[in-house]
C-alpha positions as CSV (number, residue, x, y, z in Angstrom):
1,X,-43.7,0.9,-6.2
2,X,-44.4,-2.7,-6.1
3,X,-44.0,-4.7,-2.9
4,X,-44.7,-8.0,-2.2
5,X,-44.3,-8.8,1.4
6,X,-44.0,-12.4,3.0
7,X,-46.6,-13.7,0.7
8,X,-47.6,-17.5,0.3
9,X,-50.7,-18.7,-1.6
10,X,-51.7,-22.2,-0.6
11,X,-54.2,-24.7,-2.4
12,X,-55.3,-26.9,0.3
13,X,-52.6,-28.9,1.4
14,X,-50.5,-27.5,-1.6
15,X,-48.0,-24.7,-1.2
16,X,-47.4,-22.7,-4.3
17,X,-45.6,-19.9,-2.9
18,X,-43.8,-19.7,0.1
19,X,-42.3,-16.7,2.3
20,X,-41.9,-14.3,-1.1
21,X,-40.6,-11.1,-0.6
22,X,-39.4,-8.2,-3.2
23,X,-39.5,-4.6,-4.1
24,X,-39.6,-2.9,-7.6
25,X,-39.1,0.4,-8.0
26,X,-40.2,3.2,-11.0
27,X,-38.3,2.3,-13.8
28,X,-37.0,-1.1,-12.9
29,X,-36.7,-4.1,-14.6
30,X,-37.0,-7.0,-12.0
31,X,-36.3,-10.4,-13.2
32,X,-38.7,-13.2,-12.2
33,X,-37.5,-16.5,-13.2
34,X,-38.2,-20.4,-11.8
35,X,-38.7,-23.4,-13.9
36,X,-42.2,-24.9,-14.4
37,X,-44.5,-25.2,-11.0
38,X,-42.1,-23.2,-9.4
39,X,-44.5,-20.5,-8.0
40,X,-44.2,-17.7,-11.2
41,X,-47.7,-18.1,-12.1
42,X,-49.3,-17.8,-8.9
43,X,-47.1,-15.0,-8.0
44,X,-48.0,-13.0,-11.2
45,X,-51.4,-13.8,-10.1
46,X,-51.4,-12.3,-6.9
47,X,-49.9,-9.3,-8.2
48,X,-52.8,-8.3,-10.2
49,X,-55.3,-9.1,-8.0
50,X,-56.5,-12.1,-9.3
51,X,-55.8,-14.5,-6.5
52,X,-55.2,-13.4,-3.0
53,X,-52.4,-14.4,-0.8
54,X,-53.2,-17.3,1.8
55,X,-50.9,-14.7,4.2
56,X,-48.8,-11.4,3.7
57,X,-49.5,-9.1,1.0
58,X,-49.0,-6.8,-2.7
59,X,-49.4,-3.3,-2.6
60,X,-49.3,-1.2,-5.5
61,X,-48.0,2.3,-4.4
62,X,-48.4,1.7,-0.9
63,X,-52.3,0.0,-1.5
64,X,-53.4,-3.4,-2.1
65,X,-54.7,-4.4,-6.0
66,X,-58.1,-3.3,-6.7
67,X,-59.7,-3.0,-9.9
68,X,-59.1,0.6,-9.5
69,X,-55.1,-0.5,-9.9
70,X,-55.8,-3.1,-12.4
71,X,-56.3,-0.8,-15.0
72,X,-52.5,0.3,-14.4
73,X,-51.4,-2.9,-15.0
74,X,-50.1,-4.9,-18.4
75,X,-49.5,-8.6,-18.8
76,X,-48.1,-10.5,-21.4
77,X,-48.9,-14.2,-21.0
78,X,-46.3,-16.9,-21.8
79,X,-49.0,-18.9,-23.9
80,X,-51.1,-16.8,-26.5
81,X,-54.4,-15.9,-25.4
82,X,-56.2,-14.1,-28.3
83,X,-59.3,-14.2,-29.7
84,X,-58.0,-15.9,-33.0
85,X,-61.4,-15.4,-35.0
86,X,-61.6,-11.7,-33.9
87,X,-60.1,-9.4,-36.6
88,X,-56.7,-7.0,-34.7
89,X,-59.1,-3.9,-34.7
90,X,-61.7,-6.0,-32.7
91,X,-59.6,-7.4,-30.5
92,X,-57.6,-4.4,-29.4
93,X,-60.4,-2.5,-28.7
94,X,-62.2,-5.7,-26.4
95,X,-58.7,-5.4,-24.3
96,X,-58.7,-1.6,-24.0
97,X,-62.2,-1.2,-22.9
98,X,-61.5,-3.7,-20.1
99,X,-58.8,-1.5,-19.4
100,X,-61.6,1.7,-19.1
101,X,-61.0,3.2,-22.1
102,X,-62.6,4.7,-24.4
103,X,-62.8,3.4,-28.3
104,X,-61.7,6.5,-29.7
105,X,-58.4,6.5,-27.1
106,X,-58.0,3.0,-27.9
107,X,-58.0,3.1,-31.8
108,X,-55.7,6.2,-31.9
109,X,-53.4,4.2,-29.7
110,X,-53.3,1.1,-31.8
111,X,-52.7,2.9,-35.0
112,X,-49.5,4.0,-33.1
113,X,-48.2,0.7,-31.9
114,X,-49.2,-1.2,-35.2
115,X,-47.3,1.6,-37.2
116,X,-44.4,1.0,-35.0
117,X,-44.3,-2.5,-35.0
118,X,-44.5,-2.5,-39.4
119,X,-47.9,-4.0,-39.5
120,X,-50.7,-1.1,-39.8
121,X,-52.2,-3.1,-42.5
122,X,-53.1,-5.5,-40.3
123,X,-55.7,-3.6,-38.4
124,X,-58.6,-5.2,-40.5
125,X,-57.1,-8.8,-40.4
126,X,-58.3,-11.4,-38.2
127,X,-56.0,-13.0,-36.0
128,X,-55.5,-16.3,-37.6
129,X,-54.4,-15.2,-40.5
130,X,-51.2,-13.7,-39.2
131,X,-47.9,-15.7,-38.6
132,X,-46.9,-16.9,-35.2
133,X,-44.2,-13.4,-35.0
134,X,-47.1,-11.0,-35.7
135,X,-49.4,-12.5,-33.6
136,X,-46.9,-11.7,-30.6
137,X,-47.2,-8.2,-31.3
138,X,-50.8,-8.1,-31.4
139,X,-50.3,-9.6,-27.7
140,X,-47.8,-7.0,-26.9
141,X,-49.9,-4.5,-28.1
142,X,-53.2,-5.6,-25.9
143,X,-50.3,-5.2,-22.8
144,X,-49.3,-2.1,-23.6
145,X,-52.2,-0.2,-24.7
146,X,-53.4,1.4,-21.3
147,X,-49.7,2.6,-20.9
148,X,-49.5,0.8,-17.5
149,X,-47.4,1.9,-14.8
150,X,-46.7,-1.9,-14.2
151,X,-46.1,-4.5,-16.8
152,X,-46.1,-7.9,-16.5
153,X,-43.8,-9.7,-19.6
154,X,-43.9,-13.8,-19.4
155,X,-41.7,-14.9,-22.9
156,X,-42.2,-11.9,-24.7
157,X,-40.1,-12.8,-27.2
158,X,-41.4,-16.2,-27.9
159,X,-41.4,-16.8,-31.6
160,X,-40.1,-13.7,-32.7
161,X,-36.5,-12.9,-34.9
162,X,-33.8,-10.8,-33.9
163,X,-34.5,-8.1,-35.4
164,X,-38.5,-8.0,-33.8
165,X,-36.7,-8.8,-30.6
166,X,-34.5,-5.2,-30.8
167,X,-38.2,-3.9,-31.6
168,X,-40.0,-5.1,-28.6
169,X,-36.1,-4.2,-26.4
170,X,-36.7,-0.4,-27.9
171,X,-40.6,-0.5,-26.8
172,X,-39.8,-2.2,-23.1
173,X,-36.5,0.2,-22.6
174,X,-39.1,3.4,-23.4
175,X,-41.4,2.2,-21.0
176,X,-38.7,1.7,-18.4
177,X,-37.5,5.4,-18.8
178,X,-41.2,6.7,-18.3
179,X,-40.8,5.1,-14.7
180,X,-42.9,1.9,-15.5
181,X,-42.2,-0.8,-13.2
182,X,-41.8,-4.4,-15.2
183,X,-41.3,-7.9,-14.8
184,X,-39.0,-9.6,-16.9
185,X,-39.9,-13.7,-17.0
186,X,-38.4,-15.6,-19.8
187,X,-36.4,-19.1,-20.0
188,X,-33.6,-16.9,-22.2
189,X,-31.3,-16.4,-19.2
190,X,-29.1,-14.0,-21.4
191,X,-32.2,-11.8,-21.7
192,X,-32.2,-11.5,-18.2
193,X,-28.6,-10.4,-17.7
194,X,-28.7,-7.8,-20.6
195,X,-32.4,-6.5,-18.5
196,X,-32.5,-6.9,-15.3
197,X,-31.0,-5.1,-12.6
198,X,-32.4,-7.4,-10.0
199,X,-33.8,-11.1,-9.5
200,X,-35.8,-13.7,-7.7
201,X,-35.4,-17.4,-8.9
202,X,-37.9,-19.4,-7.3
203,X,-37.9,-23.1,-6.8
204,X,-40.8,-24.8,-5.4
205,X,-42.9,-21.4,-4.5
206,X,-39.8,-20.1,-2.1
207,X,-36.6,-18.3,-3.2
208,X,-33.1,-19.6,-4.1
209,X,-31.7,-16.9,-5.9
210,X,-32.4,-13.5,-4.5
211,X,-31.1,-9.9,-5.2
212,X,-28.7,-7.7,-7.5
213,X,-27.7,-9.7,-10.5
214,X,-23.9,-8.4,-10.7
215,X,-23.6,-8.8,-6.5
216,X,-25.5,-12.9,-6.8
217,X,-22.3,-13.2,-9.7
218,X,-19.5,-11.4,-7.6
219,X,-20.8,-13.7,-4.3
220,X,-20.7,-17.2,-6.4
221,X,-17.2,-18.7,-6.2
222,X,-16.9,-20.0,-8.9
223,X,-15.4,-18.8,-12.2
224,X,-14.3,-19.7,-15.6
225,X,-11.4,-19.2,-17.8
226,X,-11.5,-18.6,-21.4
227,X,-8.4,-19.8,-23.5
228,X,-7.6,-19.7,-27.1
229,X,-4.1,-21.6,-27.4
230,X,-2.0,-24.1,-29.5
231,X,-1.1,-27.3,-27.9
232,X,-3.5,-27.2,-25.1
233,X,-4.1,-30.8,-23.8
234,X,-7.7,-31.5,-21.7
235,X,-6.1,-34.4,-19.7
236,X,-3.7,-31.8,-18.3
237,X,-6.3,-29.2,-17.6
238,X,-8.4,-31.7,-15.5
239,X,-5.4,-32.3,-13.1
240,X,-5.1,-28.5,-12.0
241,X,-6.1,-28.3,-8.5
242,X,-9.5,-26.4,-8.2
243,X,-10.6,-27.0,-11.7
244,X,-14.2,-29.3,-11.8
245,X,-14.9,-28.9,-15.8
246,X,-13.4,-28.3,-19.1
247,X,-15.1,-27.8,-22.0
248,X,-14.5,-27.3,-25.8
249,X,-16.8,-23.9,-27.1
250,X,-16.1,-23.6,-30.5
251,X,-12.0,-22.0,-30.9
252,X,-12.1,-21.8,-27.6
253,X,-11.8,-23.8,-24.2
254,X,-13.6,-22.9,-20.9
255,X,-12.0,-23.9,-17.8
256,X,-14.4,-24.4,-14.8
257,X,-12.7,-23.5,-11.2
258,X,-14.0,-23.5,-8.0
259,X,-12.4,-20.5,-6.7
260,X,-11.1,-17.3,-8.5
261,X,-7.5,-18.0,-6.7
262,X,-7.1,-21.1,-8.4
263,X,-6.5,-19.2,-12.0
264,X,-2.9,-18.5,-11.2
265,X,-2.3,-22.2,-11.2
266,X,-3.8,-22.9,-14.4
267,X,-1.9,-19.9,-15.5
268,X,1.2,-21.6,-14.8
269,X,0.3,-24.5,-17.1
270,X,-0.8,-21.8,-20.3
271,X,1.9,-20.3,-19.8
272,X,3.8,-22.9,-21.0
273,X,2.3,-23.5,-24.5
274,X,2.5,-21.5,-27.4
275,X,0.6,-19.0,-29.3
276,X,-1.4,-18.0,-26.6
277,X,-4.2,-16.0,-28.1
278,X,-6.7,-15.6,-25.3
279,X,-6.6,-16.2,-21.2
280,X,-10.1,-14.0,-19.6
281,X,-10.7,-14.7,-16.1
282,X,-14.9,-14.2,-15.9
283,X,-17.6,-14.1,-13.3
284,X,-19.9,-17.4,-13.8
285,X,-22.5,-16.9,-16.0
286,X,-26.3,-16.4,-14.8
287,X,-27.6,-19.5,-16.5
288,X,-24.6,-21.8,-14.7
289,X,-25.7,-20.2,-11.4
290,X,-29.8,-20.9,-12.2
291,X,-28.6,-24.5,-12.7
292,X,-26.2,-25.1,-9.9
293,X,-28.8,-23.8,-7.7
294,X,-32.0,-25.3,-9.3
295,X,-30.5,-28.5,-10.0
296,X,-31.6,-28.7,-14.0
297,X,-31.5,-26.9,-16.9
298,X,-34.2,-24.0,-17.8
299,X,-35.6,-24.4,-21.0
């Protein structure tokens, strides 16, 4: 188990992170998310030892971080860091020995992951030489090869397709099931909802969004409305008591309310127009609550 209790991490008179507090469990996904200076850095930092809190603390099954615990640990950075002169071989096996293990361990592991990931003739390639998608597995791949019990994923699917994307899902979802703990950052909101269990959203190093993702939806008022129908007219929409947006998504029209009560009124209004294909009442999406509560878009 991971817990970070209370912790803040000052710099000077700067406050990077401010009265944090979570748990993640064996086999959770937990979804860290902030925009830029908001605290995610520092907080990844201080969960693998590298910094240490200005007050409160992270413990890693019930200890704080040592090196000893470092060597359970994976982390996927948002920006590249490789070695880009280094050939994959090379560079793997620098990453697993700081990990404690042994070259032989290492290799047979590699073999493995580059097989997986369609690119085990790439072993004897240098790093430059590889597009920007196969350079994102290497990185995965220097995360992942001490099998750690806690794994740290900032944009890991930064520059990749779709289909290297349902790779990478099929590689973090086998992880989860061995009882791996891992945090999820990315600036694809969607991701997060399809991931995560459970989030923090931090804004200026403290919390603003905090807890289970379907209970933060069910506790946010607001809701939209999805309609497909002939005739609609946006001027009329706008008038509805309770509605604050309208807007046009492709064959579709999503109407903004403030409360889930005021549906029956705009009900009232579809009702009268014809060839009434679609009227979904849904829960406000993640990414509308991130910006309503943040104040700007995350991208």
């Amino acid at each position: 188990m991971l817990e970070v209790i209370n912790a803040r991490k000052d710099y000077g008179s700067l406050t990077a992170v401010k009265d944090l507090s979570f748990t993640i469990k064996p086999g959770e996904v937990f979804g860290l998310l902030g925009t830029n200076g908001a605290g995610k850095t520092t907080t990844f930092k201080m969960i693998m030892g590298l910094i240490e809190p200005t007050s409160g603390e992270v413990l890693f099954n019930n200890k704080p971080i040592t090196y000893n615990e470092v060597d359970e640990i994976g982390y996927m950075i948002e920006d590249r860091s490789l070695l880009t002169k280094m050939v994959v071989k090379e560079l793997i096996i620098h990453y697993g020995r700081l990990k404690s293990l042994e070259e032989e361990e290492i290799i047979t592991r590699m073999r493995y992951w580059l097989k997986r990931f369609n690119i085990e003739n790439y072993e004897n390639r240098k790093i430059n030489t590889l597009s920007k998608g196969n350079q994102q597995k290497i990185q995965f791949i220097t995360a992942i090869i001490n099998n750690p019990k806690l794994l740290i994923l900032d944009e890991p699917f930064a520059g990749l397709d779709p289909l290297n994307t349902l790779k990478f899902v099929e590689v973090i979802r086998d992880f989860q099931s061995k009882g791996a703990m891992i945090i999820f950052s990315t600036h694809q909101i969607d991701h997060v909802e399809s991931f995560c269990e459970n989030l923090i959203v931090l804004q200026d190093g403290k919390p603003v969004i905090a807890g289970n993702i379907n209970e933060i939806r069910s506790e946010y008022k607001k809701h939209n409305i999805l309609i497909n129908a002939a005739g609609l007219e946006e001027d009329k929409l706008r008038a509805i008591s309770g509605v604050f947006d309208v807007v046009k998504d492709a064959d579709q029209w999503i109407v903004k309310i403030e409360d889930e009560k005021y549906h029956e009124e705009v009900f009232k209004y579809v009702k009268t127009l014809k060839n009434v294909i679609k009227f979904d009442l849904e829960q406000a999406r993640l990414s509308e609550i991130f910006i309503d509560k943040v104040g700007e878009v995350y991208e």
